[in-house]
C-alpha positions, 0 to 999 in steps of 0.5 A, a space after each residue: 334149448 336156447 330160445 332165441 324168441 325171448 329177444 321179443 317176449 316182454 316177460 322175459 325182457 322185462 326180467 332181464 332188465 330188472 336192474 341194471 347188472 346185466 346191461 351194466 356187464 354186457 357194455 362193459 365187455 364191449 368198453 374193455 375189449 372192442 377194436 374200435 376205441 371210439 366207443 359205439 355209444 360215443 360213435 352214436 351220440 356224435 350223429 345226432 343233430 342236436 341244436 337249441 330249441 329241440 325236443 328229443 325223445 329217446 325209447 329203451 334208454 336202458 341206464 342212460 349211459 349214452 346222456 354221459 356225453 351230453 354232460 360231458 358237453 357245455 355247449 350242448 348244455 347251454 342249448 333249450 332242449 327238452 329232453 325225455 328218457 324212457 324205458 318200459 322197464 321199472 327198473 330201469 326208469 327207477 335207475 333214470 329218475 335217480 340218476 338224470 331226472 331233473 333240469 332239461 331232462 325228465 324221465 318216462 314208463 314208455 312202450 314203444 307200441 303205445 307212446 303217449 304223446 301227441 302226434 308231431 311232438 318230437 324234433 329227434 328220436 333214439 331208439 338204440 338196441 332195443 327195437 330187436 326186443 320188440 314183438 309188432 315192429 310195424 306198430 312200434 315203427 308207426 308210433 314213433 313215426 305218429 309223434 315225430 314232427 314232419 321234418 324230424 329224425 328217428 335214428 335207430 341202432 341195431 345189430 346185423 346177423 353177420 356178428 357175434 350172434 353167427 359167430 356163436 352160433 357157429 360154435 354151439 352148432 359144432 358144440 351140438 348146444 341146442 338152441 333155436 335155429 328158426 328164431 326171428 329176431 325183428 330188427 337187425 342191419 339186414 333187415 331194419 332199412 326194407 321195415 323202415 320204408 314201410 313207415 318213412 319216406 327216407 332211409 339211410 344206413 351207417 355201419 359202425 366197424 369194429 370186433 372185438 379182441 378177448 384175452 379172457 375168455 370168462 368175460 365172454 362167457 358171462 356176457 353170453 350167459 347175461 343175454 336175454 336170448 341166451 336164458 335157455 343156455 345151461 350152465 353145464 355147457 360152460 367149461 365145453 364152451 370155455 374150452 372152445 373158445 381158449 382153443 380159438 384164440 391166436 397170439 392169446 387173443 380170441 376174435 370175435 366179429 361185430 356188425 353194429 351200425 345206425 339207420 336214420 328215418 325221416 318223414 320228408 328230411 331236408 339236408 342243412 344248408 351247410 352240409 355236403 350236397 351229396 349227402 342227400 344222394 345217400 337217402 333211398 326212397 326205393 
């Protein structure tokens, strides 16, 4: 049976992110065939506040693809800001120190239940697609907010339960694949922004739309066969579920939804000066 609880076990976490490859193969089907060509890392990387004198920490880096943009950016460069990446992952800290560690940027062993760093350190916090990984996201979510400063932000991607995970669902249950239907999966689009008011007094939500539009339907297979709350999956469903998706396809294509998007939490944000007036009015304290 599928265990749908191994998206918060750190054992079987920590095994699928030994290395890179997994992570690596399942980006890459979101960069090949998604709708949206913007890109969602680069979609994300355009919201943060960055400006000089900032000190930003970010939690399940993974491979640090998203710092890609940073680079890619000199004024970013030329700003003062002191930037720590981190993973709980031995692997992937391994793959950050090679490839980013140096200059304004260092590298962390970071759990999200125990950051250690003093209370109000950090301007900005990322915590993107990870948080869903996570066993007690009440403690996590305390954590981050202990060390984020007063008027700080925490900006937070996840994943909503409309997307591709219904939408595989829906073809294991026709399929009689067997995998768990009571799973909890601890932070999605559903169910991030009542989690978030338990912690923070100001909560945004922005959704990122997109799907995604495959050709070759091998690639979805070995992304599906990549997720770490897949590991149940047996290989012997693979030409049934090969067969299934062919049979979905229209004009060649098989569609596939996805429902991604960010929140934003902070303790006591103050809009810009120079932004939108109305921003503010999108802020819920309910």
């Amino acid at each position: 049976m599928i265990d749908i609880e191994n998206m918060s076990s750190k054992t079987a976490i920590k095994e699928q992110y030994k290395n890179s490859d997994n992570l690596k193969l399942r980006k890459g089907l979101h960069e090949k065939y998604s709708v949206n060509k913007v890109g969602f890392q680069k979609w994300m990387f355009g919201q943060y506040p960055f400006r000089a004198k900032i000190k930003v920490l970010e939690l399940g880096s993974g491979r640090g693809e998203l710092w890609n943009y940073y680079f890619e950016n000199k004024m970013l460069q030329g700003y003062e800001m002191d930037i720590t990446l981190s993973d709980f992952s031995d692997g992937m800290v391994d793959y950050l120190q090679q490839n980013f560690q140096g200059g304004k940027i260092s590298v962390r062993k970071i759990d999200i239940l125990n950051i250690p760093f003093e209370r109000d350190t950090f301007d900005l916090i990322i915590a993107n697609s990870m948080l869903y990984h996570v066993k007690d996201i009440d403690l996590a979510l305390s954590e981050v907010k202990r060390v984020l400063k007063k008027e700080g932000l925490f900006y937070c991607a996840t994943f909503g339960v409309n997307g591709t995970t219904r939408h595989l669902f829906k073809a294991f249950d026709e399929l009689d694949v067997p995998y768990n239907h009571e799973a909890n999966v601890s932070f999605t689009l559903q169910n991030g922004m009542q989690l978030l008011k338990r912690q923070f007094d100001r909560v945004k939500r922005c959704d990122y739309e997109d799907a995604l539009l495959i050709d070759k339907v091998e690639d979805y297979l070995e992304y599906i066969y990549s997720m770490a709350s897949l590991q149940g999956l047996d290989r012997k469903y693979y030409d049934t579920l090969l067969n299934y998706f062919n049979s979905q396809k229209v004009n060649g294509y098989l569609y596939v939804p996805k429902e991604y998007g960010m929140f934003v939490a902070g303790k006591e944000y103050k809009p810009d000066k120079d932004t939108d007036r109305n921003e503010e009015k999108t802020w819920t304290t309910d």
